[in-house]
C-alpha positions as CSV (number, residue, x, y, z in Angstrom):
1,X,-99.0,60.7,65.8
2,X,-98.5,63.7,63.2
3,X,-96.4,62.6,60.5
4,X,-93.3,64.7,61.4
5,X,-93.3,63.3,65.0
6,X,-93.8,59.7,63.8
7,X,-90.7,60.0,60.6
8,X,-88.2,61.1,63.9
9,X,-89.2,58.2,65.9
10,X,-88.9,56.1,62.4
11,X,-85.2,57.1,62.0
12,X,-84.3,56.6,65.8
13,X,-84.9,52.9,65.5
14,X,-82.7,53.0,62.2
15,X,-79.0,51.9,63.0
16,X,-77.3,54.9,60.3
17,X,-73.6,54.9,59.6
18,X,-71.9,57.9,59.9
19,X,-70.1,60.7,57.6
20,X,-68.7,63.7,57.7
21,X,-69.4,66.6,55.3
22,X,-67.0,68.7,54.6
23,X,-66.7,71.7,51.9
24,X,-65.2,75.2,51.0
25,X,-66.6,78.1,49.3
26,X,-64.2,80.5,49.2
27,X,-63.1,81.3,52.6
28,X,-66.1,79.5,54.4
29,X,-66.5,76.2,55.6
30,X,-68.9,73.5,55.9
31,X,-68.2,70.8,58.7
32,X,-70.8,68.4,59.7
33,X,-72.1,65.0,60.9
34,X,-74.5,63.7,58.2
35,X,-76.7,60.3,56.8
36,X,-75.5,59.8,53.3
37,X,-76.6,57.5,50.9
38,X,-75.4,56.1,47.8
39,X,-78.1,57.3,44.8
40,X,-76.7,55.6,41.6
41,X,-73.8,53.7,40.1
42,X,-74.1,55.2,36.6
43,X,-72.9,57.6,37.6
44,X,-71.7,57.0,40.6
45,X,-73.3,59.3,43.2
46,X,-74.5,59.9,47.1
47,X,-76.8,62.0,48.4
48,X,-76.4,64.2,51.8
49,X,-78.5,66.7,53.0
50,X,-78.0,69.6,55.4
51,X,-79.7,72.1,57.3
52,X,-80.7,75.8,56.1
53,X,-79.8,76.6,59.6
54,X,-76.5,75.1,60.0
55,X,-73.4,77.1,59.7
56,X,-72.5,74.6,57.1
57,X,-75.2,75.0,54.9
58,X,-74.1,78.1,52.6
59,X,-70.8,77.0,52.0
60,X,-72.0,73.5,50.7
61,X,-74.2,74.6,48.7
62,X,-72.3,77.4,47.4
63,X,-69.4,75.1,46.2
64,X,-68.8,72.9,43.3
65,X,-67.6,70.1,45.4
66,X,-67.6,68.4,48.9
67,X,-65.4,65.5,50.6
68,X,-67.6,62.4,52.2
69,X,-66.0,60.5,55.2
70,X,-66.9,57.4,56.4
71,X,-65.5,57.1,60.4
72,X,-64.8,54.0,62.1
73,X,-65.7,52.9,66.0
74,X,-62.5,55.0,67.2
75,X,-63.5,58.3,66.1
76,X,-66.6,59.4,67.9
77,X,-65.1,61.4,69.3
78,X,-64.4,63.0,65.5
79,X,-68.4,62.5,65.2
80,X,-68.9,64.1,68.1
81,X,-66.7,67.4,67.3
82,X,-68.2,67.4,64.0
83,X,-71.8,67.7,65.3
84,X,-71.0,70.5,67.7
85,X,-72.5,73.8,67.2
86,X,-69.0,75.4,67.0
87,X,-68.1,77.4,63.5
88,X,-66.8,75.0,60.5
89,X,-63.2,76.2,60.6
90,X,-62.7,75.6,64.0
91,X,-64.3,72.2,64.1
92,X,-61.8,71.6,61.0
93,X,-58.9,73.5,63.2
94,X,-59.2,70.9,65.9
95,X,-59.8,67.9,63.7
96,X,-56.8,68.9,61.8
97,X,-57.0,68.5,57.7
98,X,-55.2,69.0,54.4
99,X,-57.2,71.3,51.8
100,X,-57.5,69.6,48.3
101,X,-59.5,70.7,45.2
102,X,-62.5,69.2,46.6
103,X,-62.8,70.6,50.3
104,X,-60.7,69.7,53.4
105,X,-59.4,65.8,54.2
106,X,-59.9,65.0,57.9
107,X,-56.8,63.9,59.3
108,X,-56.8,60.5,60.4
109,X,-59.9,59.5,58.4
110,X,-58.9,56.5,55.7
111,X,-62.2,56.2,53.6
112,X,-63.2,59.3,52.2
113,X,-64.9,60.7,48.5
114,X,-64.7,63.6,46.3
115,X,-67.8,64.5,45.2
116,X,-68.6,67.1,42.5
117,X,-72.0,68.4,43.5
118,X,-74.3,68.2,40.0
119,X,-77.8,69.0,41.6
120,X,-79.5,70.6,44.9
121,X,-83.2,70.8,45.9
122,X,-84.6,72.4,48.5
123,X,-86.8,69.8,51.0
124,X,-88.1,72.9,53.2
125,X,-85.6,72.5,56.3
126,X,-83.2,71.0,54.7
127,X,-81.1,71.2,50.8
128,X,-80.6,67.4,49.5
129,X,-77.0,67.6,47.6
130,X,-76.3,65.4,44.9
131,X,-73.1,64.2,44.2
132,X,-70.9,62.6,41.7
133,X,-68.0,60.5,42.8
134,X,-64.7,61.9,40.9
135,X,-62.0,60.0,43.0
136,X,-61.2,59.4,47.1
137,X,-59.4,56.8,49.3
138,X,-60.7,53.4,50.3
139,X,-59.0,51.4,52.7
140,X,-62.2,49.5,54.6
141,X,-64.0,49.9,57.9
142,X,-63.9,46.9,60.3
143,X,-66.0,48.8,63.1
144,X,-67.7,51.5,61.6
145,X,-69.2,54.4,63.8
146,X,-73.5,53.8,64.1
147,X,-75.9,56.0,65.3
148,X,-78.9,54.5,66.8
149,X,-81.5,56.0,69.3
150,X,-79.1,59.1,69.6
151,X,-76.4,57.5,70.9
152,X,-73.2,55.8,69.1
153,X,-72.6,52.5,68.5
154,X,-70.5,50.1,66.7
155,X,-71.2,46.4,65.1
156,X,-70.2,43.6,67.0
């Protein structure tokens, strides 16, 4: 199996939570369903990465900043929205939001971070963004949303 084919079957057997990107640079928008992971505690950062060919990619990696949120078991269908290939803003439009400093606040989503980016590298299809926590909203996730084997799932 060629190493490409046998890292997508890899991450299909790997229960991932999921996030939602989302950013402004200007008057563009980045909107998207992403992995994220935490990279350090000092300072206290995550990593995301998105795809060159995403409507989202310039505008995240054009800004200074991007909001992280963490969705729960009752908003697939906010996961689902997210990962459609329908422009940022009106993905955002139909979720409904509140701007801040940092990007746009999905409403309806309780755990969410700012994060100011401090560092992108390219990784050929994709741009790895690293950021640095500055502030958010935690208020815990009983069911959060999984993705497994390309469907959605929750824990039990």
């Amino acid at each position: 199996m060629a190493a490409q084919e046998l890292l997508k079957a890899f991450m299909r057997e790997a229960a991932q939570q999921i996030y939602v990107v989302t950013a402004r640079h200007e008057d563009k928008y980045a909107a998207f369903t992403a992995a994220a992971m935490s990279a350090s505690l000092t300072p206290p950062s995550m990593i995301v990465t998105v795809e060159k060919r995403s409507r989202s990619h310039n505008p995240l990696v054009s800004s200074s900043a991007f909001v992280l949120h963490l969705l729960s078991q009752d908003q697939e269908w906010l996961a689902r929205l997210m990962g459609d290939h329908v422009e940022p803003a009106e993905k955002l439009r139909r979720a409904g939001y509140v701007e801040t400093e940092y990007g746009p606040v999905i409403a309806g989503v309780r755990n969410y971070l700012f994060l100011r980016i401090s560092f992108t590298k390219d990784l050929g299809d994709n741009t790895l963004v690293l950021g640095e926590v500055v502030g958010g909203r935690v208020e815990g996730v009983e069911r959060p949303l999984l993705y497994r084997r390309r469907s959605y799932l929750t824990t039990a």
